[in-house]
Every structure is written in C-alpha cells, then in structure tokens.
PQR file of N, CA, C, O and H, with PARSE charges and radii, in Angstrom:
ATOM      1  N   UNK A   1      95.600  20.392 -10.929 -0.4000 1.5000
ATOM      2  CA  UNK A   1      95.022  19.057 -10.775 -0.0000 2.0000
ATOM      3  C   UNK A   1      93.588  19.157 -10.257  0.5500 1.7000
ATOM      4  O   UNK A   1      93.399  19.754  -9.198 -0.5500 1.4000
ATOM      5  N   UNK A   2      92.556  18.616 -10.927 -0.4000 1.5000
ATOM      6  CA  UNK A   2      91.505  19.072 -10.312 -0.0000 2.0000
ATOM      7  C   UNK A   2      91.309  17.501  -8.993  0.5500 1.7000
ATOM      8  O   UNK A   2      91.887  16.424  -9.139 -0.5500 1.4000
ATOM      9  H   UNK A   2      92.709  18.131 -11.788  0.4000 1.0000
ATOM     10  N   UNK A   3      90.146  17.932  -7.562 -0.4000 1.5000
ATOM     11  CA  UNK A   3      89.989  17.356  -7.052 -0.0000 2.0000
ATOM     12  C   UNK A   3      89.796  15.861  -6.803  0.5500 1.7000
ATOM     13  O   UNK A   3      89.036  15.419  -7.664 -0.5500 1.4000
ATOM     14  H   UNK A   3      89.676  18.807  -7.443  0.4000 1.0000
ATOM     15  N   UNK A   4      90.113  15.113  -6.127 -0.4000 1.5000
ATOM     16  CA  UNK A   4      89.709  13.800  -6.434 -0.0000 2.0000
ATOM     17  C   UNK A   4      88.060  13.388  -5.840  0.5500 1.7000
ATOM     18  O   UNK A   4      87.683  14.281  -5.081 -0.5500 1.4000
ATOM     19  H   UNK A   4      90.731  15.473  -5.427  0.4000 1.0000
ATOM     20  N   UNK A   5      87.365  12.648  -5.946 -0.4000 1.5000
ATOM     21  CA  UNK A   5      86.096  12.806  -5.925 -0.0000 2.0000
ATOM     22  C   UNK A   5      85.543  11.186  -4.982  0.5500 1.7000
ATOM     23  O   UNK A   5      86.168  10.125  -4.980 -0.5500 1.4000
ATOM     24  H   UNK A   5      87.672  11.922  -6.562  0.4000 1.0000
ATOM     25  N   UNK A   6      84.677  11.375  -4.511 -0.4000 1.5000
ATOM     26  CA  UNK A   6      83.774  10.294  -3.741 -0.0000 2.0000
ATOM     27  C   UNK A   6      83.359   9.724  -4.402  0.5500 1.7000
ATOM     28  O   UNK A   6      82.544  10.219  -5.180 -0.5500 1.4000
ATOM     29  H   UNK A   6      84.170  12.237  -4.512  0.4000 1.0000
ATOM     30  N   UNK A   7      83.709   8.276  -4.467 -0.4000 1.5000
ATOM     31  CA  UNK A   7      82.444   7.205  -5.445 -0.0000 2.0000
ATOM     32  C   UNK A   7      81.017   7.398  -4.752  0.5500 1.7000
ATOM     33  O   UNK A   7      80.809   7.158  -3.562 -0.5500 1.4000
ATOM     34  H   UNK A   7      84.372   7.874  -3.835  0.4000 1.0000
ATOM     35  N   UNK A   8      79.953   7.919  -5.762 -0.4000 1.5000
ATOM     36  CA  UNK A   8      78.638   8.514  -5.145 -0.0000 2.0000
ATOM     37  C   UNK A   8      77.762   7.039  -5.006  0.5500 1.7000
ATOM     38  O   UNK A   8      76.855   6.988  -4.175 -0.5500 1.4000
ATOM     39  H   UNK A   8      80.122   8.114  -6.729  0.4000 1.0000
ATOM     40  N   UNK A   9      78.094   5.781  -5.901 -0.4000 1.5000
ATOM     41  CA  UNK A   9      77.681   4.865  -5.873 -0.0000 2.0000
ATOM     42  C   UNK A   9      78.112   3.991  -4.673  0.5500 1.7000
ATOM     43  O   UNK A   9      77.182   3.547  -4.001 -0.5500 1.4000
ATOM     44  H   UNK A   9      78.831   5.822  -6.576  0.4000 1.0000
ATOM     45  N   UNK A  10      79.360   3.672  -4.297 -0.4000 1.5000
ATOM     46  CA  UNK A  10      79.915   3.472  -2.960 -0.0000 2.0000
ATOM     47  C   UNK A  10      79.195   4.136  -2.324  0.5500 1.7000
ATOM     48  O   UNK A  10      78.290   3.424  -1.888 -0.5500 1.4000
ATOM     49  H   UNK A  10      80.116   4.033  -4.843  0.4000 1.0000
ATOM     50  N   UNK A  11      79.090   5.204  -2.002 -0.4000 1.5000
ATOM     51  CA  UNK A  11      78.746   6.236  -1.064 -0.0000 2.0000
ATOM     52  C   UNK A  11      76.912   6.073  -0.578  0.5500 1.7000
ATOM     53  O   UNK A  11      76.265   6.619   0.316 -0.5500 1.4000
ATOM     54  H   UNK A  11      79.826   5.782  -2.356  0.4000 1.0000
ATOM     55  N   UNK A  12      76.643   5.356  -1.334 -0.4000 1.5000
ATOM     56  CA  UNK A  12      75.119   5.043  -1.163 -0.0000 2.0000
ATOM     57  C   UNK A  12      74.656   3.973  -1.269  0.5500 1.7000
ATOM     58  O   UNK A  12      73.510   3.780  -1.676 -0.5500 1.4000
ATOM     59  H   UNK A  12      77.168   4.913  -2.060  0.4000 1.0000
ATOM     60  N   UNK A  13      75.737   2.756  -0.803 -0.4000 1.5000
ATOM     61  CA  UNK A  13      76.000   1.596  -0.544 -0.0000 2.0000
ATOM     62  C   UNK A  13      76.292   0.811   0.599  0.5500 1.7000
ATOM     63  O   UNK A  13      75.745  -0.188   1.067 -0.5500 1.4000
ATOM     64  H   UNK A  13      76.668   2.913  -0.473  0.4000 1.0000
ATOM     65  N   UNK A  14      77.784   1.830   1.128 -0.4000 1.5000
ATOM     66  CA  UNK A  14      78.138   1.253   2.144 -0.0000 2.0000
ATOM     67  C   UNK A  14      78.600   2.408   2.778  0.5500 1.7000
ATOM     68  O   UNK A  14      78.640   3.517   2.245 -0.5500 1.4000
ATOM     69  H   UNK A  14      78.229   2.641   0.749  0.4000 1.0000
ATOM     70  N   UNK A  15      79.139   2.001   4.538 -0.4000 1.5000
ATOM     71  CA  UNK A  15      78.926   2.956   5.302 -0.0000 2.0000
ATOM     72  C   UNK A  15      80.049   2.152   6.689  0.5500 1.7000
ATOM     73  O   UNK A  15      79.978   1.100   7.325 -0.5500 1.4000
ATOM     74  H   UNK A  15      79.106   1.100   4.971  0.4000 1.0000
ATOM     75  N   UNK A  16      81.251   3.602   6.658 -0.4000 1.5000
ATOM     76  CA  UNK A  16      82.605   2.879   7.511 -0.0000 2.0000
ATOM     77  C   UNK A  16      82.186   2.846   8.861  0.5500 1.7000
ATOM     78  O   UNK A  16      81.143   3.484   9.006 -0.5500 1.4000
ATOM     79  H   UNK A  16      81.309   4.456   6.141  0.4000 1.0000
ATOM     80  N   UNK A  17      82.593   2.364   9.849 -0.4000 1.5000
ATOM     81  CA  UNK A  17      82.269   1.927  11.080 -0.0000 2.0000
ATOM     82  C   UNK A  17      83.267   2.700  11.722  0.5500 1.7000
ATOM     83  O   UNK A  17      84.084   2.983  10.847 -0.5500 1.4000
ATOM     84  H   UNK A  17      83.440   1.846   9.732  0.4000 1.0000
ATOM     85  N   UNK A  18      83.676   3.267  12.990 -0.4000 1.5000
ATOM     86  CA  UNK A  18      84.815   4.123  13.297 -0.0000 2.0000
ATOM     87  C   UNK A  18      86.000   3.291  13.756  0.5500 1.7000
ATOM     88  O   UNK A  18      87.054   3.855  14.052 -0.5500 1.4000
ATOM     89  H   UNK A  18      83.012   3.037  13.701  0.4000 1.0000
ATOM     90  N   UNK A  19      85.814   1.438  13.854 -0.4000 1.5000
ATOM     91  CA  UNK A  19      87.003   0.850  13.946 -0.0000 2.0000
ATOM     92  C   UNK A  19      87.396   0.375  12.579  0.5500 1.7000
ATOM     93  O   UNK A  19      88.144  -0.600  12.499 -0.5500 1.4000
ATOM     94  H   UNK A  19      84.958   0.981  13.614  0.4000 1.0000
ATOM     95  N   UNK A  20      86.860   1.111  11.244 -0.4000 1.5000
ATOM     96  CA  UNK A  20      87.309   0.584  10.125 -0.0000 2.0000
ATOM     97  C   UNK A  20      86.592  -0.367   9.453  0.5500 1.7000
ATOM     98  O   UNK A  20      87.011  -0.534   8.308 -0.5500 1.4000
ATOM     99  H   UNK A  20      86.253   1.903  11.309  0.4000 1.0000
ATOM    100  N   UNK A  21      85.591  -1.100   9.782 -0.4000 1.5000
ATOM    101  CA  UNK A  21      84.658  -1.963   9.350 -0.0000 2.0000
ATOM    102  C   UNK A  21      83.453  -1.267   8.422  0.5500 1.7000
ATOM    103  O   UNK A  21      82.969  -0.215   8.840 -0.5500 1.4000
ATOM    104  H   UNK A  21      85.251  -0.965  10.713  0.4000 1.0000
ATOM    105  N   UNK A  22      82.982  -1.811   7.225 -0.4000 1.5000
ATOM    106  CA  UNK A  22      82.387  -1.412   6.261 -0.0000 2.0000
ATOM    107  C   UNK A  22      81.106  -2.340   6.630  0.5500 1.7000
ATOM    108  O   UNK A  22      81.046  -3.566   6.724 -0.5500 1.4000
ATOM    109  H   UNK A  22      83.375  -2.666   6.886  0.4000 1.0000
ATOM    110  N   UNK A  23      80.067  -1.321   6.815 -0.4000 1.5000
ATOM    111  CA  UNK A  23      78.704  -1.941   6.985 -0.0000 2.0000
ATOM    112  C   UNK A  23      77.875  -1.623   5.748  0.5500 1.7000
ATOM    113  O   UNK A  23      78.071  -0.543   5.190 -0.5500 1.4000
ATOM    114  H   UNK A  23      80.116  -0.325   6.738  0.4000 1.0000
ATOM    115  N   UNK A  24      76.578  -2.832   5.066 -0.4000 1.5000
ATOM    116  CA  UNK A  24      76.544  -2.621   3.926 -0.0000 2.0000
ATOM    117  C   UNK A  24      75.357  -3.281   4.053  0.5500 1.7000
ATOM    118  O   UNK A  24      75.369  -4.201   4.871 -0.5500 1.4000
ATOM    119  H   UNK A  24      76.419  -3.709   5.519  0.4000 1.0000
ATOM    120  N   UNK A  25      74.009  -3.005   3.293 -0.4000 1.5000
ATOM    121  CA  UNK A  25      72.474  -3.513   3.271 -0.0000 2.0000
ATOM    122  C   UNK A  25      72.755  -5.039   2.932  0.5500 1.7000
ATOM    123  O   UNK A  25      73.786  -5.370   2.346 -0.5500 1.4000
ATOM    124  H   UNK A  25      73.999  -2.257   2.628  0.4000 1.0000
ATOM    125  N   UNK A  26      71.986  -5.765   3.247 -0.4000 1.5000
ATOM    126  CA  UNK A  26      72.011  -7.286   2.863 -0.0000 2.0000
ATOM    127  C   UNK A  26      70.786  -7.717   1.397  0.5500 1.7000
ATOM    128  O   UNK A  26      69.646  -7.332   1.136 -0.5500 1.4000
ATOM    129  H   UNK A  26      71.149  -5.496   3.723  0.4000 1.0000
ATOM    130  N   UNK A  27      71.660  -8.594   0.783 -0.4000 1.5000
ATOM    131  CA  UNK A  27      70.825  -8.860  -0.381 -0.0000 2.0000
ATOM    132  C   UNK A  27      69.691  -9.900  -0.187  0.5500 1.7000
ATOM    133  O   UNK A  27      69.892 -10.690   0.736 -0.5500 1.4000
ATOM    134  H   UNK A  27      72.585  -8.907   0.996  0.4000 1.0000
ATOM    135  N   UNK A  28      68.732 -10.023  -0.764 -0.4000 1.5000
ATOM    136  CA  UNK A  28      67.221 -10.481  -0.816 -0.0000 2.0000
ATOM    137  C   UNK A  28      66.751 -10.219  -0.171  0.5500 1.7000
ATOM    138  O   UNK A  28      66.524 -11.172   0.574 -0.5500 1.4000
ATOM    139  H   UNK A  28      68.569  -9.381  -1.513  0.4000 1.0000
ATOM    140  N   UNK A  29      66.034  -8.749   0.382 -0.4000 1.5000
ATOM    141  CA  UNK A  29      65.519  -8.509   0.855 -0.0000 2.0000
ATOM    142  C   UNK A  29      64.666  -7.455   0.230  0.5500 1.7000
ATOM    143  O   UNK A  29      63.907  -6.881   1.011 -0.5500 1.4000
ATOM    144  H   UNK A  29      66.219  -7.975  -0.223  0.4000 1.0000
ATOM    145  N   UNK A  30      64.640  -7.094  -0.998 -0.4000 1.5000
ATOM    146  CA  UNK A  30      64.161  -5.861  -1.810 -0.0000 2.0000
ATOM    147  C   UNK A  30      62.530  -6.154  -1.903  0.5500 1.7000
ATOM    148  O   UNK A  30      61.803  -5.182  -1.699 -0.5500 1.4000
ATOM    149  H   UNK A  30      65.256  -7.561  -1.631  0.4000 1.0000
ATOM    150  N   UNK A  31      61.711  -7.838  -2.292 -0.4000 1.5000
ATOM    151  CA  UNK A  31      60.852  -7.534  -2.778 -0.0000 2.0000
ATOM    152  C   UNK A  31      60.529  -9.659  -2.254  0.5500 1.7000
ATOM    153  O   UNK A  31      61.315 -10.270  -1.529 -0.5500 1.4000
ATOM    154  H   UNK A  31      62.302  -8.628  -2.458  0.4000 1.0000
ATOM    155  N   UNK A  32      59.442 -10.198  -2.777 -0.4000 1.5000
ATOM    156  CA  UNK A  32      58.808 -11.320  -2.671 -0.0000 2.0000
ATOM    157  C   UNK A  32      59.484 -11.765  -1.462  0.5500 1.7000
ATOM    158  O   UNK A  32      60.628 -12.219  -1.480 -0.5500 1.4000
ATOM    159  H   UNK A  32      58.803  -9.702  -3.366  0.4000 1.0000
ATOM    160  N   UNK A  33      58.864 -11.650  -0.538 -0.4000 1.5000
ATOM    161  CA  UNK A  33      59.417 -11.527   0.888 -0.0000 2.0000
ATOM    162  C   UNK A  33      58.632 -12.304   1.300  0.5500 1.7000
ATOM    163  O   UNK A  33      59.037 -12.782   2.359 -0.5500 1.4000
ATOM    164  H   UNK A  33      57.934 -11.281  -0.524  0.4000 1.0000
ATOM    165  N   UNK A  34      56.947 -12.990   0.760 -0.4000 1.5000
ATOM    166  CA  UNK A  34      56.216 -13.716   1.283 -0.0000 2.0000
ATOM    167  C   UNK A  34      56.928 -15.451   1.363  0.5500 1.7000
ATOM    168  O   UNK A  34      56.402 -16.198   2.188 -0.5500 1.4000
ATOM    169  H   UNK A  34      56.618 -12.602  -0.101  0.4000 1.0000
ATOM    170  N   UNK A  35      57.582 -15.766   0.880 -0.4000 1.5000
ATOM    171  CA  UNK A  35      57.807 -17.094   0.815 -0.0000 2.0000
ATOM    172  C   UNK A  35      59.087 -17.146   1.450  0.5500 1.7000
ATOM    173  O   UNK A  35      59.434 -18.326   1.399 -0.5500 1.4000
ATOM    174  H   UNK A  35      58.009 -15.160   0.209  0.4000 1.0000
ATOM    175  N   UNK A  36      60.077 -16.376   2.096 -0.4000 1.5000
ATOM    176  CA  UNK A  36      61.033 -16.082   2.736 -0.0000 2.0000
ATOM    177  C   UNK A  36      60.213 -16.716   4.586  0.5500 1.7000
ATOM    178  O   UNK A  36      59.121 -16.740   5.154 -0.5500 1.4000
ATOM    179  H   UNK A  36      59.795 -15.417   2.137  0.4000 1.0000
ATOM    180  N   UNK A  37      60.991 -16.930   4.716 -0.4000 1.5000
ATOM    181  CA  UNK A  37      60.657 -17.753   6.365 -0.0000 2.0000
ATOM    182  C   UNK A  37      61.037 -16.479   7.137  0.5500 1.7000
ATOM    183  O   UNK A  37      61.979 -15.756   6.811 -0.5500 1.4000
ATOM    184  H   UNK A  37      61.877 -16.910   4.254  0.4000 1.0000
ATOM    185  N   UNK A  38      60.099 -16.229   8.352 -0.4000 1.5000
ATOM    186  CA  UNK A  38      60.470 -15.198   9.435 -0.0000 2.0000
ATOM    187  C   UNK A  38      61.564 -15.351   9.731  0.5500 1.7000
ATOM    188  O   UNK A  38      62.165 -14.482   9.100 -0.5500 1.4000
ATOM    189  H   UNK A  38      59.334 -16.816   8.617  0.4000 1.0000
ATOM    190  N   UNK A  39      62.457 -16.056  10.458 -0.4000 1.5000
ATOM    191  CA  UNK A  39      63.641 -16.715  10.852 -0.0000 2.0000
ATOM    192  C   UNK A  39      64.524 -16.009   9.845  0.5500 1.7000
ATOM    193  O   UNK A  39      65.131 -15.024  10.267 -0.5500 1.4000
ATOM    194  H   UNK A  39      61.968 -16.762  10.971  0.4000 1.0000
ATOM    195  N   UNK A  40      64.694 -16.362   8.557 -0.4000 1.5000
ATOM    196  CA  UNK A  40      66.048 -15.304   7.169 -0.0000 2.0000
ATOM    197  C   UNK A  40      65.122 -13.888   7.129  0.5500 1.7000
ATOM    198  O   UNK A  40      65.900 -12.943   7.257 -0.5500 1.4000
ATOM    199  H   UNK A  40      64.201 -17.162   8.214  0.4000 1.0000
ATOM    200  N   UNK A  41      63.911 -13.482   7.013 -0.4000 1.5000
ATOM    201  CA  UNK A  41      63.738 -12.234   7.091 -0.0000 2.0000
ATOM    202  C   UNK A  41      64.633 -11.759   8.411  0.5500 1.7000
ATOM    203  O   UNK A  41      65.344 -10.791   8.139 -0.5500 1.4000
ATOM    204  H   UNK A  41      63.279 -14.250   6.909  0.4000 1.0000
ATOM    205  N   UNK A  42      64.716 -12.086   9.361 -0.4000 1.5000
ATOM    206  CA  UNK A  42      65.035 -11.567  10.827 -0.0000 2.0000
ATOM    207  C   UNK A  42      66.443 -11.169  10.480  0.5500 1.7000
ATOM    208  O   UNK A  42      66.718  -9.990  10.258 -0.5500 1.4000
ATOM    209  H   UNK A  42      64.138 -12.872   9.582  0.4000 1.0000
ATOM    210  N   UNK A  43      67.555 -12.358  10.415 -0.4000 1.5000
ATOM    211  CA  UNK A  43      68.303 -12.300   9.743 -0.0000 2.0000
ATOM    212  C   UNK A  43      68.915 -11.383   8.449  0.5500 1.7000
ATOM    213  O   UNK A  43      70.129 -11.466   8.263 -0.5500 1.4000
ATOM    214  H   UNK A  43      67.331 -13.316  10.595  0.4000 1.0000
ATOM    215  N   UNK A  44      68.349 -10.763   7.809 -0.4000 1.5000
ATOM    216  CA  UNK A  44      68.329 -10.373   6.507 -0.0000 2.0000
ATOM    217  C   UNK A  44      68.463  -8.517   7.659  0.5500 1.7000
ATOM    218  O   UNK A  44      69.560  -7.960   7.612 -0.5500 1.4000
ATOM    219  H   UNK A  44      67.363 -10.695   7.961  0.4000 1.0000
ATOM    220  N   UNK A  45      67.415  -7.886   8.457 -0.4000 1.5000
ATOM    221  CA  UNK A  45      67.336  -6.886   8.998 -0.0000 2.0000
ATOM    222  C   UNK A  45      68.986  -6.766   9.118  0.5500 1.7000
ATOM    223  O   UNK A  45      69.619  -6.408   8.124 -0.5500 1.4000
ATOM    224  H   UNK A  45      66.524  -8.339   8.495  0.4000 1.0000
ATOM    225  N   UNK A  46      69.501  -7.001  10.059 -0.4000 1.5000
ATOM    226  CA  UNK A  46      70.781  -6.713  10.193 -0.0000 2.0000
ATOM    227  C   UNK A  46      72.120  -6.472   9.178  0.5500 1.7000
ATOM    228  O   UNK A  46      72.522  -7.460   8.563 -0.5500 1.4000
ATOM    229  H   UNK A  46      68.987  -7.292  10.866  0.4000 1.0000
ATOM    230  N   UNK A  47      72.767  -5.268   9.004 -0.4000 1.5000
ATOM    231  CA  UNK A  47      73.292  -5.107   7.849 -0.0000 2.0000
ATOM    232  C   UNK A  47      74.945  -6.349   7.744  0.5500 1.7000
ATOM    233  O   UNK A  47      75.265  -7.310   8.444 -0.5500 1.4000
ATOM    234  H   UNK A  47      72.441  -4.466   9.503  0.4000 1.0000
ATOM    235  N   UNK A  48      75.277  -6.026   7.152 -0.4000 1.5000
ATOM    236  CA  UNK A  48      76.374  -7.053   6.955 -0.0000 2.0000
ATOM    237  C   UNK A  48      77.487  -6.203   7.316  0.5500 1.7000
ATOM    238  O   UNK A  48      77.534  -4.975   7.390 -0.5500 1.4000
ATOM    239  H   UNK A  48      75.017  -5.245   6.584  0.4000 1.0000
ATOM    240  N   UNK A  49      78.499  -7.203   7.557 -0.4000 1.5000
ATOM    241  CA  UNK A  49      80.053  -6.298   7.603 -0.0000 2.0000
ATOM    242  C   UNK A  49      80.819  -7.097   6.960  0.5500 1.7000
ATOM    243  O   UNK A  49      80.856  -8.325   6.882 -0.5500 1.4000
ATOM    244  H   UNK A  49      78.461  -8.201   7.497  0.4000 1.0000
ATOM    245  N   UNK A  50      81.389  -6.326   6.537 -0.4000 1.5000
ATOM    246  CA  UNK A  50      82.752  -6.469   5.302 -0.0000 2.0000
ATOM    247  C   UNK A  50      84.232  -5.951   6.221  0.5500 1.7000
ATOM    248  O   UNK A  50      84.233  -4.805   6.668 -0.5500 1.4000
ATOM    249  H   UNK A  50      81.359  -5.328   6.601  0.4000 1.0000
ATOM    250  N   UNK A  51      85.015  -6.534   6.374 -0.4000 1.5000
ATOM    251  CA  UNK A  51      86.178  -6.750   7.161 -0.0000 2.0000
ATOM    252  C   UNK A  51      87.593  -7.088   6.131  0.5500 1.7000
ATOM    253  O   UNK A  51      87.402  -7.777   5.129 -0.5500 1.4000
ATOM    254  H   UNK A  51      85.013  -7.465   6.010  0.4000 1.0000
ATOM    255  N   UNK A  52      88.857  -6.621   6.405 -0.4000 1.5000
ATOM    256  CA  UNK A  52      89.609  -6.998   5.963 -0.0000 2.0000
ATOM    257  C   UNK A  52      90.207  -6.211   4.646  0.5500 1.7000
ATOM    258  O   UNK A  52      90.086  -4.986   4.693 -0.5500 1.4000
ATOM    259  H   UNK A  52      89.012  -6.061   7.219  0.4000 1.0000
ATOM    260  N   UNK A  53      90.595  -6.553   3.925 -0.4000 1.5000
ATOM    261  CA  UNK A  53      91.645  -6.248   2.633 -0.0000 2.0000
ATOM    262  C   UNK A  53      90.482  -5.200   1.532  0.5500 1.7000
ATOM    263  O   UNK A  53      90.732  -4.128   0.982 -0.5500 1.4000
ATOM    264  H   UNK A  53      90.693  -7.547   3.886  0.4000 1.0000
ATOM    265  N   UNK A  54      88.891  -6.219   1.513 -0.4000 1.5000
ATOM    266  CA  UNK A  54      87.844  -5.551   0.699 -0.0000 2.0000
ATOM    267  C   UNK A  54      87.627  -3.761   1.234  0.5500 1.7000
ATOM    268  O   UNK A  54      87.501  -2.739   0.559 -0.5500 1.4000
ATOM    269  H   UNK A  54      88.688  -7.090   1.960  0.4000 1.0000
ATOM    270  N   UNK A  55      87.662  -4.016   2.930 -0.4000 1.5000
ATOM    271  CA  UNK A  55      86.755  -3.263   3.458 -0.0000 2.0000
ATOM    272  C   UNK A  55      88.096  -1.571   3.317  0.5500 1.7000
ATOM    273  O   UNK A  55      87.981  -0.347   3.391 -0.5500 1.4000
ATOM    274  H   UNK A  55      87.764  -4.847   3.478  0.4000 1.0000
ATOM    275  N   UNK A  56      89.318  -2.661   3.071 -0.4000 1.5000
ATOM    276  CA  UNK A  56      90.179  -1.091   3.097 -0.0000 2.0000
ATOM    277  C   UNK A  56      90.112   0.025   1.644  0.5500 1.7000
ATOM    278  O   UNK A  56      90.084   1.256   1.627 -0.5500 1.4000
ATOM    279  H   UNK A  56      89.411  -3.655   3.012  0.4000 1.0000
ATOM    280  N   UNK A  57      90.101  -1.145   0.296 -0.4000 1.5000
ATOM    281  CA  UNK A  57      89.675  -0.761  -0.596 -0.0000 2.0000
ATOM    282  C   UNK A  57      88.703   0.275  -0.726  0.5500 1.7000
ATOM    283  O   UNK A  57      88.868   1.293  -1.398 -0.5500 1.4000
ATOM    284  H   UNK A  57      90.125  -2.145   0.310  0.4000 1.0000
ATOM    285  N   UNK A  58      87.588  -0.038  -0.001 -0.4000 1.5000
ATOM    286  CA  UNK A  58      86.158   0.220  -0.148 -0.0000 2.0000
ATOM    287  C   UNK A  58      86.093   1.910   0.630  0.5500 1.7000
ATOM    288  O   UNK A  58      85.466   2.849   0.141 -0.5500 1.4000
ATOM    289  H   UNK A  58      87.454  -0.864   0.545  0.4000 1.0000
ATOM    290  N   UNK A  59      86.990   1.980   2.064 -0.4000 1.5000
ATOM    291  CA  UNK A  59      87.310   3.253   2.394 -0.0000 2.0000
ATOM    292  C   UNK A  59      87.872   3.650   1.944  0.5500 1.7000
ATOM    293  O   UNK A  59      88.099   4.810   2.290 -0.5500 1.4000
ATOM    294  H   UNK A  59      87.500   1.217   2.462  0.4000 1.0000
ATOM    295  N   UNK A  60      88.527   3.173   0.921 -0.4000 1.5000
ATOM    296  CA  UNK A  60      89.473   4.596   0.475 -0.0000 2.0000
ATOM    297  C   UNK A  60      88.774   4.811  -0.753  0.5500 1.7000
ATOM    298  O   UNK A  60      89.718   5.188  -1.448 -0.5500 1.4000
ATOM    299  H   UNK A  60      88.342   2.231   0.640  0.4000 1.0000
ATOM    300  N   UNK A  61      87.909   4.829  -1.402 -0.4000 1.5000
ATOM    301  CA  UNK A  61      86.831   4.938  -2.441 -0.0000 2.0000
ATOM    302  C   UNK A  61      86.054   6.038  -2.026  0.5500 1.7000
ATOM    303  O   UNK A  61      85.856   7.072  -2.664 -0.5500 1.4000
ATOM    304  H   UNK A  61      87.142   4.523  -0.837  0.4000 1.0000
ATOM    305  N   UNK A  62      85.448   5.614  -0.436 -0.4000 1.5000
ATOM    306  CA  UNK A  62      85.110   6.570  -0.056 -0.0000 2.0000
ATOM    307  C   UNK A  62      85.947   8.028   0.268  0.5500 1.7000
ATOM    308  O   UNK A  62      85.323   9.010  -0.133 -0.5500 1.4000
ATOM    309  H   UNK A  62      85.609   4.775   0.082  0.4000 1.0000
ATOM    310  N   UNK A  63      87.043   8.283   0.820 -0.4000 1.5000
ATOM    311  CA  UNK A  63      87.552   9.272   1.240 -0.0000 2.0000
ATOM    312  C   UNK A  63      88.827   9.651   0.871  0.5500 1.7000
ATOM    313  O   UNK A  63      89.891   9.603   1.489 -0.5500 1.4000
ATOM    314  H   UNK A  63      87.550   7.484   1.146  0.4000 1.0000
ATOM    315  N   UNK A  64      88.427  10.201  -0.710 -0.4000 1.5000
ATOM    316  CA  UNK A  64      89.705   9.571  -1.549 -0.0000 2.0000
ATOM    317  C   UNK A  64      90.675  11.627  -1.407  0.5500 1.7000
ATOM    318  O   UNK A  64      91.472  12.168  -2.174 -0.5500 1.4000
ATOM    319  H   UNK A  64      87.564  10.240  -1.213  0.4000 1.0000
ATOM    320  N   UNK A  65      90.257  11.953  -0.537 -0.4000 1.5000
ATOM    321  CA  UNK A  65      91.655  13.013  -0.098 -0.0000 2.0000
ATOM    322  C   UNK A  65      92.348  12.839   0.590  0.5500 1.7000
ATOM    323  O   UNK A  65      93.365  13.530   0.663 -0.5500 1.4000
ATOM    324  H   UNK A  65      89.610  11.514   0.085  0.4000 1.0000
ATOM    325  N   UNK A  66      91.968  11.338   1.793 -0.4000 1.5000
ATOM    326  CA  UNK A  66      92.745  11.333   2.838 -0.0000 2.0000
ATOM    327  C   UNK A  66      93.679  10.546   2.524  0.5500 1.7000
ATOM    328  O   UNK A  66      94.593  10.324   3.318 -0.5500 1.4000
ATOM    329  H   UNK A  66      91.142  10.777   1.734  0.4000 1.0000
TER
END
C-alpha cells in the first residue's frame, strides 16, 4: 500500500491550533486595500478560526497517518 499523503494545498492554507482549532488567512485582504476603511483592514490582520465538524475534517487532511 503505498503511503497516504498531506493535502499540500490544505497544508498552505490552514494551520491546527493545539486545542484542535483550525486557523486560516482571512479573505479581502490580497490587493485594493485603498478604499477598505482602517477599522476592516484592522480586522482583516487577525486570522480566522474554523471550529467544529469543518475544522475536524480539515485535520485530518492534514495528518492523514494519524
């Protein structure tokens, strides 16, 4: 049987937390940032968390021997 393998795309996406929580970049923030209000830029810095049923999926994508 050959190995089972890391989603490399997951893997350079999102990122597990050690109580199980999936932390993950926030969207609109890539580019035309001038018309964005300081206040949602500020907002936008902080990554997001993904919790729950998604976030178990999402680890085991990542660490698919365990």
């Amino acid at each position: 049987m050959p190995k089972q393998k890391t989603h490399k795309g997951m893997q350079k996406r999102f990122k597990v937390t050690g109580t199980g929580k999936v932390k993950h970049r926030n969207s609109n923030r890539g580019h035309i940032m001038g018309k964005k209000s300081a206040s949602r830029k500020r907002r936008l810095r902080q990554d997001g968390v993904i919790c729950g049923t998604l976030a178990k999926k999402i680890a085991l994508a990542l660490k698919p021997g365990a």
